[in-house]
FIFILO-540607 format. One line per field, with one value per residue (C-alpha): residue number from 1; x, y, z. Coordinates in steps of 0.25 Angstrom, whole numbers, m for minus. Example, Ala and Ser with C-alpha at 12.3 -4.5 7.8 and 13.67 -1.06 7.14 Angstrom:
residues 2
pos = (1/2)
X = (49/55)
Y = (m18/m4)
Z = (31/29)
end
This chain:
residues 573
pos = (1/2/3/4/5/6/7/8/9/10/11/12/13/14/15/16/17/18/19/20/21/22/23/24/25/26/27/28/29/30/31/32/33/34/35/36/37/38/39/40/41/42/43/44/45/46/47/48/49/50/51/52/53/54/55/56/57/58/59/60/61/62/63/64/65/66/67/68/69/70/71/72/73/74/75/76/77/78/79/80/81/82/83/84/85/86/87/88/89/90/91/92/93/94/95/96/97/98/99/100/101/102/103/104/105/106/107/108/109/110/111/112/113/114/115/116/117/118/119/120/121/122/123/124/125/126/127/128/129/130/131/132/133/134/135/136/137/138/139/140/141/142/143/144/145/146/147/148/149/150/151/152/153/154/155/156/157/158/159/160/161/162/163/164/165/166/167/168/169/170/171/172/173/174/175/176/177/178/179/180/181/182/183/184/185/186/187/188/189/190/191/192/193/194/195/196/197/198/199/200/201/202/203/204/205/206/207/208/209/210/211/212/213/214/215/216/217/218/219/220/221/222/223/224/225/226/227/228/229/230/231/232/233/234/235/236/237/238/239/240/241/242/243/244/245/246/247/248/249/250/251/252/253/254/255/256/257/258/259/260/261/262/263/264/265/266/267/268/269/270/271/272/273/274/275/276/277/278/279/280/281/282/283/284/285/286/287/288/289/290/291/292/293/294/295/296/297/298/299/300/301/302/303/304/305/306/307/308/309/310/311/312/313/314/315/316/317/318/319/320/321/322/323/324/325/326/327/328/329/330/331/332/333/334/335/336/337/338/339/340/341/342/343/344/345/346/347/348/349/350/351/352/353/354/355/356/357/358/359/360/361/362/363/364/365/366/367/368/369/370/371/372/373/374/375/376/377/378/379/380/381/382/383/384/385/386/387/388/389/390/391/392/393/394/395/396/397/398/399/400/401/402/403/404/405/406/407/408/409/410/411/412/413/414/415/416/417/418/419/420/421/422/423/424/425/426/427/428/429/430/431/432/433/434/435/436/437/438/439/440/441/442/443/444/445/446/447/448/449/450/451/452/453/454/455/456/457/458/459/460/461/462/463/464/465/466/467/468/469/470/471/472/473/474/475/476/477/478/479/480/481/482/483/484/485/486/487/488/489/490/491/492/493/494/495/496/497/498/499/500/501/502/503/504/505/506/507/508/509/510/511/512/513/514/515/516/517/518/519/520/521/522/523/524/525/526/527/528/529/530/531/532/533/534/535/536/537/538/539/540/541/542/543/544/545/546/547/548/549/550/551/552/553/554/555/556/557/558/559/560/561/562/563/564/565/566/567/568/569/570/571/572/573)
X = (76/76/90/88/100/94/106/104/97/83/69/61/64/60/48/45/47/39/26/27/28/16/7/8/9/m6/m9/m19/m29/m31/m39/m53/m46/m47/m55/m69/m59/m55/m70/m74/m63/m62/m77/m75/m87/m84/m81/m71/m65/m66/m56/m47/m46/m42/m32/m28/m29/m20/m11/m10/m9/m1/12/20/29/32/33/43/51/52/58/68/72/75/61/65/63/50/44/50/42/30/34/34/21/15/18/14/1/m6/1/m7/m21/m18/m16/m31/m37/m31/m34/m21/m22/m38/m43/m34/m40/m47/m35/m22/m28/m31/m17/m12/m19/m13/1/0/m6/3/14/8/13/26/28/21/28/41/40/30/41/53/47/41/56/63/52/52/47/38/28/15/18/25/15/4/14/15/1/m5/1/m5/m17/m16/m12/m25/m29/m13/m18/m32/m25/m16/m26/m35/m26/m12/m20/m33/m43/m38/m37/m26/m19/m19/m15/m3/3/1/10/20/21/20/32/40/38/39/55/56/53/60/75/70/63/72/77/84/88/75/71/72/57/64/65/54/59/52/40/38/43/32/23/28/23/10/5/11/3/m11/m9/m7/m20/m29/m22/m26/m40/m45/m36/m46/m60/m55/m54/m67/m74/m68/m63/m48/m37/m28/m14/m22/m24/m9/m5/m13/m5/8/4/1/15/21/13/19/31/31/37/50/51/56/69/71/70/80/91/91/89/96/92/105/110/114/126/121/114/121/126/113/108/121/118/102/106/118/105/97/109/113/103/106/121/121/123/109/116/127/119/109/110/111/101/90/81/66/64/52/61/73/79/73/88/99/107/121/127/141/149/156/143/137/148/145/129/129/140/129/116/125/127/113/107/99/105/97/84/71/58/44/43/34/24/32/43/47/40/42/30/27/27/19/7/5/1/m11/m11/m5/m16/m26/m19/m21/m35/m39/m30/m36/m52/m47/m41/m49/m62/m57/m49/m63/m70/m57/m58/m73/m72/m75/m86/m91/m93/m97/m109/m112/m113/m99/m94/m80/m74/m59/m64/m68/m52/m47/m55/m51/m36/m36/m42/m34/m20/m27/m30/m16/m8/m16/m17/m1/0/m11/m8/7/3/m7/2/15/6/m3/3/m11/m10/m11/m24/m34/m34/m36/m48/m54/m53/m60/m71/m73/m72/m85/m93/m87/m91/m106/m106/m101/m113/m123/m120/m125/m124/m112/m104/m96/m84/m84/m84/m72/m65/m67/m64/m51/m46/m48/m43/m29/m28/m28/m14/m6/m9/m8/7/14/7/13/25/22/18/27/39/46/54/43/33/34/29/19/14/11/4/m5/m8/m16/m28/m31/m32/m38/m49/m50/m52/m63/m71/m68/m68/m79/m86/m88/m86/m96/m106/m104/m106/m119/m125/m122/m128/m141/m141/m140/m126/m118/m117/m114/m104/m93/m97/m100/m108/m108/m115/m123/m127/m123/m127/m115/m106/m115/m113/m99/m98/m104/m95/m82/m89/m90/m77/m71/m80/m73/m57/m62/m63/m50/m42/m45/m42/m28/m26/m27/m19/m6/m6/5/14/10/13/27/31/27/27/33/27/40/40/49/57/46/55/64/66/79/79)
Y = (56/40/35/19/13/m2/m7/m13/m27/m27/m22/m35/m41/m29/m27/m44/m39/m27/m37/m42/m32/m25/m37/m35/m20/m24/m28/m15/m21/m32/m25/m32/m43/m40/m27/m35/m41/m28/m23/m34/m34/m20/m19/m7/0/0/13/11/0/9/18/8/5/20/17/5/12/25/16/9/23/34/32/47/41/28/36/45/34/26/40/38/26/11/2/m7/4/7/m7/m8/2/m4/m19/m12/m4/m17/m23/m14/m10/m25/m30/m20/m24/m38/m35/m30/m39/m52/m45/m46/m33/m28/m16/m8/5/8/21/10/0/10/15/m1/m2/12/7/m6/m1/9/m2/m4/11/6/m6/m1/13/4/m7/3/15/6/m3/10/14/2/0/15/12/2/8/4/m9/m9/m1/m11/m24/m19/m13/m23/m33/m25/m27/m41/m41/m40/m54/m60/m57/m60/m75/m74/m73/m80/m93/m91/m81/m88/m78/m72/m57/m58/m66/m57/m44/m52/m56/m43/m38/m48/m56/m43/m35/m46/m49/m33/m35/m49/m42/m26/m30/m34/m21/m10/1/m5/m2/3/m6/m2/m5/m6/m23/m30/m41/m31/m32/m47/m46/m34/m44/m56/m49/m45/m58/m63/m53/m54/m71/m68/m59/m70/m82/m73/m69/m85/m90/m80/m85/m100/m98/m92/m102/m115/m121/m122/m132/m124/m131/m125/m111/m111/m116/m104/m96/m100/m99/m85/m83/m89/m78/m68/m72/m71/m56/m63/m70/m61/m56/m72/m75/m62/m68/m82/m76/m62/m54/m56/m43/m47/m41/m34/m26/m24/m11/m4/m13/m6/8/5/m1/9/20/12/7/20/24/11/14/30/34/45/49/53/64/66/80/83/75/70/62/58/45/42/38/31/21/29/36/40/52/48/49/50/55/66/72/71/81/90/89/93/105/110/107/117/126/128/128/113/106/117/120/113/111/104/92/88/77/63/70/67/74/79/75/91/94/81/84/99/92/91/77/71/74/70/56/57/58/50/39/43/41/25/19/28/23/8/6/10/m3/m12/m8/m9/m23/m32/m24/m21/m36/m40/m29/m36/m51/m53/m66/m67/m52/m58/m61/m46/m43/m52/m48/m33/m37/m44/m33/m22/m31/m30/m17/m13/m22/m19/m3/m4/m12/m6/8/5/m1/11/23/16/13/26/34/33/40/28/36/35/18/26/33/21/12/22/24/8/11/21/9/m1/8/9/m5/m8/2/m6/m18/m28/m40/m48/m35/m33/m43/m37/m23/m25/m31/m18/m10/m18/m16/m1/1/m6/2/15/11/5/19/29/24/25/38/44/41/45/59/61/51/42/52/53/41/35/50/51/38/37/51/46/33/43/41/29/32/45/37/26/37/45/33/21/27/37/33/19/17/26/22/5/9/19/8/m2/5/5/m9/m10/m16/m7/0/15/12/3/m11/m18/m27/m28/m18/m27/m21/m11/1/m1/5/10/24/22/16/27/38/30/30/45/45/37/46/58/49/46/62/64/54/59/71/66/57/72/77/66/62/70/64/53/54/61/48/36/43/30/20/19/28/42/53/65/77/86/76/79/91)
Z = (m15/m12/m12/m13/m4/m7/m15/m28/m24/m31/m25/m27/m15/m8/m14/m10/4/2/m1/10/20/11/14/29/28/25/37/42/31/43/49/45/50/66/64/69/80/85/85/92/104/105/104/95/86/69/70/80/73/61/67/71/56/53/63/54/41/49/53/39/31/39/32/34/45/36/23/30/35/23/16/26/30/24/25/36/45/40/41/54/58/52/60/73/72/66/78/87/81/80/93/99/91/95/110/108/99/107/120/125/130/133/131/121/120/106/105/106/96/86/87/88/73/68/71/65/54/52/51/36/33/35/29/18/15/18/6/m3/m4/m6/m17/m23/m23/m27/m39/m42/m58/m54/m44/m47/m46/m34/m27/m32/m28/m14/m11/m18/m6/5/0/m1/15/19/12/17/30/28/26/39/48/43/42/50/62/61/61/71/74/85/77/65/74/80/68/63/74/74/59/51/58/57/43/41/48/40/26/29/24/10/7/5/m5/m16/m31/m39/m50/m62/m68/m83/m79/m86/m76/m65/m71/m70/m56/m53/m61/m52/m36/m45/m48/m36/m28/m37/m33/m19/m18/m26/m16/m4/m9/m12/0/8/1/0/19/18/9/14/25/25/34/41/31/19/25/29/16/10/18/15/0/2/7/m3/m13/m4/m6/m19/m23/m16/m28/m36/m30/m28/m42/m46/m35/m41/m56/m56/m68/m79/m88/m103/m107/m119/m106/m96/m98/m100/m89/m79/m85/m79/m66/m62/m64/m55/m44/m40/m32/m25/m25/m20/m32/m31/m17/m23/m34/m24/m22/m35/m44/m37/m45/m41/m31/m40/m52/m44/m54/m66/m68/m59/m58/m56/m68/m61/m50/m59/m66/m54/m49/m61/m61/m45/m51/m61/m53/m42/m52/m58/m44/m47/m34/m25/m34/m30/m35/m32/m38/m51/m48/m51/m44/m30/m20/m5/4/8/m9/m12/m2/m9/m22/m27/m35/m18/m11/m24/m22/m7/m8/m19/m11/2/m5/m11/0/12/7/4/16/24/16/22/36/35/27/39/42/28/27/40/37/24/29/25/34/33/28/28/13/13/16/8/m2/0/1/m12/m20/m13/m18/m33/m33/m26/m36/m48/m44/m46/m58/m66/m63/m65/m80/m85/m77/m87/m99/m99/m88/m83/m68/m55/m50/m61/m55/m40/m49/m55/m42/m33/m44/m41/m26/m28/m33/m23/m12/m17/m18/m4/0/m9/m1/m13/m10/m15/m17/m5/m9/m25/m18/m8/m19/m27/m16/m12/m26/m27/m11/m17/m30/m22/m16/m27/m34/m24/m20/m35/m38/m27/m29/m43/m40/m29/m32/m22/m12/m3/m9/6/13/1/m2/13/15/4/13/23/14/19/35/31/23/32/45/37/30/39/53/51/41/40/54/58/48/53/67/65/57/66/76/69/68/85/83/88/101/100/113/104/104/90/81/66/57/46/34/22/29/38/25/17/20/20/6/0/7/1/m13/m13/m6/m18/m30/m24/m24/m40/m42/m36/m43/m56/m52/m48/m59/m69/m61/m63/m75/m82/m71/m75/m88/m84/m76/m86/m100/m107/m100/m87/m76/m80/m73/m69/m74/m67/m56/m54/m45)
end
């Protein structure tokens, strides 16, 4: 059970600071920005640096201890554990990086990168379970919002360091371990349990409606802000006006909860009373009313503000006298899919770990592409793969946001299950990856953009069909088990495959020494190989998908028949 204890101010300014803090909880897909650093200072081989990018994708992905945490306490505790790691993690990358300190052993900066890294989990498992909670109805969207602004961090910080830190890989570590733990304590007051909304408010929608476009302007500003720095030379008062543009976009979700203080909404008479009857269903859970019941009716965290069970303290009295009676209070039962579920009776489930692994084949093979991306282009005559990164970024925020949004409409409209868009989009990762293999000429940007859309959709479906499947008790524990895919993909087709494959190929072209320092591999055979194994990889994710998307559709059906989300049956027990 999730009793919310935020009062009854509304979540919008919440889910304003929750933006925030998820553009910098993107800060591990920096990586390509000072990966060719580290390898040049450390001298390190690519398979080498490969493995420090499983470090980065480790770090970014285990979320037990965080999804354990934020199940138990408020979620400034959790993003303060994130600030602190943060801090440690790239202060340490920076010692090496700037030589402050020489000759950090290989060991100590992987584990720098895993702790820094890791601070993601955090801030993200903090924001993404509350807002899931406070916009219980509303999931798909809120899932899209928030993941859709991690992955336009990459592009946000794409602009910082190429403007404010000057190209500068030092530079770029030391503001990670210093300006995002401070922003991170600046932004944690705002973001905390508060009464659910009610997802009955047309008004809701425009203001869902509003952070969209916001976003979708934010992502097309960053990508031709990017492209315009590349192509032509621009004075340092125009680049730092672009800048403060693009904070001015990321403030833009504030404006929501500013407008409702300076224009609260009004109440006709002829309504008011129906309007008090709905908020008193809503309120109590704010106001202790569901402690009070609690060991009697318990009803599933997944549809928080659909009902409430305090009717009043005297039935209460006589409903606990019958439930006593009959036995109800003590007898237990396994929970029905769209119920909420215990981490040990989730993980026994066939359609949990058929979700792990179709998520595990998405974002395995595409987070292998983003470590790689400064290589990949460097090895097809890319000049400048900040374009490449932007690129990704921006198309990673279309298919995060429209993963939600479009999934949200079909599963309302046509109870269509989320996973049949995780089966189209890795059908489109099959032909992707034969492209990148191909190596045609002109191919590589309209295959990253591919690929960045596809990589994005996997994450704004994976989290509401968990929480969907499995409700909202344990979506922190569950959501973030599921997160394991990715190091686990990136470990098995980034640091021993494609690393090994680079370096072997490198070796033939008498760049690289078998003893560790390193030049360039040139050409597509130094993927080739690779590509190919992710697009088997991704036709066997296709099989499995459908398989899953069978499997769930009569819950689907259950929970949306009528178009709103519903009460599963016998959920209270």
């Amino acid at each position: 059970m999730v009793a919310v204890k935020g009062g009854t101010r509304p979540p919008w300014v919440g889910l304003g600071a929750a933006v925030w803090i998820e553009v910098v909880s993107g800060n591990a897909y920096t990586f390509p920005l000072y990966s060719h650093t580290l390898k040049s200072v450390l001298g390190l081989s690519q398979h080498q640096l490969t493995m420090i990018g499983v470090a980065n994708d480790i770090g970014e992905n285990v979320g037990l201890l965080p999804g354990l945490a934020c199940d138990k306490f408020p979620p400034w505790v959790v993003l303060s554990v994130g600030a602190i790691a943060c801090f440690f993690g790239y202060g340490v990358l920076w010692l090496a990086v700037s030589r402050t300190v020489e000759s950090l052993p290989y060991w100590l900066i992987w584990l720098a990168l895993c702790v820094a890294a890791n601070s993601n989990a955090w801030f993200s498992t903090a924001v993404i379970v509350t807002n899931m909670r406070n916009f219980p109805l509303s999931r798909g969207t809120v899932a899209g919002i928030l993941k859709g602004y991690v992955g336009l961090s990459a592009a946000v910080f794409t602009e910082i360091y190429s403007v404010l830190l000057h190209s500068s890989s030092s530079n770029l570590l030391l503001f990670l371990a210093l300006g995002v733990p401070i922003l991170c304590f600046l932004m944690m007051y705002f973001v905390r349990a508060c009464t659910p909304a009610s997802g009955e408010d047309s008004v809701e929608c425009c203001h869902f409606f509003f952070i969209q476009a916001a976003s979708i302007v934010l992502g097309i500003y960053l990508l031709t802000t990017t492209i315009m720095s590349d192509v032509l030379f621009l004075s340092a008062s125009i680049s730092y006006t672009l800048v403060f543009i693009m904070i001015l976009l990321l403030l833009a979700p504030l404006a929501i909860p500013v407008k409702m203080t300076f224009y609260p909404k009004r109440t006709s008479k002829s309504g008011t009373l129906d309007q008090l009857i709905g908020s008193s269903d809503r309120l109590v859970q704010g106001e202790g009313c569901v402690d009070k019941t609690e060991p009697l009716l318990k009803p599933s965290s997944s549809t928080t503000n659909v009902g409430s069970f305090c009717e009043s303290d005297d039935l209460s009295e006589v409903a606990m006298l019958l439930a006593e009676g009959e036995g109800a209070v003590k007898k237990k039962r396994r929970p029905k899919r769209g119920e909420d579920f215990k981490f040990s009776e989730a993980v026994i489930k066939a359609d949990f770990w058929l979700l792990f692994l179709v998520y595990f084949v998405g974002v395995g093979s595409g987070v292998t592409v983003l470590n790689n991306l400064a290589q990949i282009g460097i090895a097809q005559g890319v000049r400048d793969t900040k374009i490449l990164l932007s690129l990704f970024s921006f198309c990673n925020f279309v298919g995060r946001l429209g993963g939600g949004v479009v999934s949200e409409h079909f599963v309302r409209s046509r109870t269509l299950p989320r996973t049949v868009w995780m089966t189209c989009t890795q059908i489109i990762m099959i032909i992707t990856y034969l492209l990148l293999a191909s190596a045609i000429d002109g191919t590589l940007h309209v295959a990253i953009a591919f690929l960045g859309i596809c990589f994005g959709v996997q994450f704004s479906i994976m989290i509401p069909t968990v929480s969907e499947l499995f409700g909202l008790e344990n979506f922190g524990l569950l959501s973030n088990f599921m997160s394991l895919g990715n190091p686990i993909g990136a470990f098995l087709f980034s640091g021993l495959l494609a690393g090994y494959v680079y370096d072997n190929e490198a070796a033939k072209q008498h760049r690289l020494s078998r003893f560790g320092s390193s030049l360039s591999c040139l050409g597509p055979d130094c993927f080739r190989i690779t590509f190919l194994v992710l697009a088997f990889v991704c036709a066997v994710g296709t099989i499995l998908s459908i398989v899953l998307t069978s499997r769930i559709k009569p819950v689907y059906k259950m929970l949306y028949s009528g178009g709103s989300f519903r009460l599963p049956p016998n959920t209270i027990h």
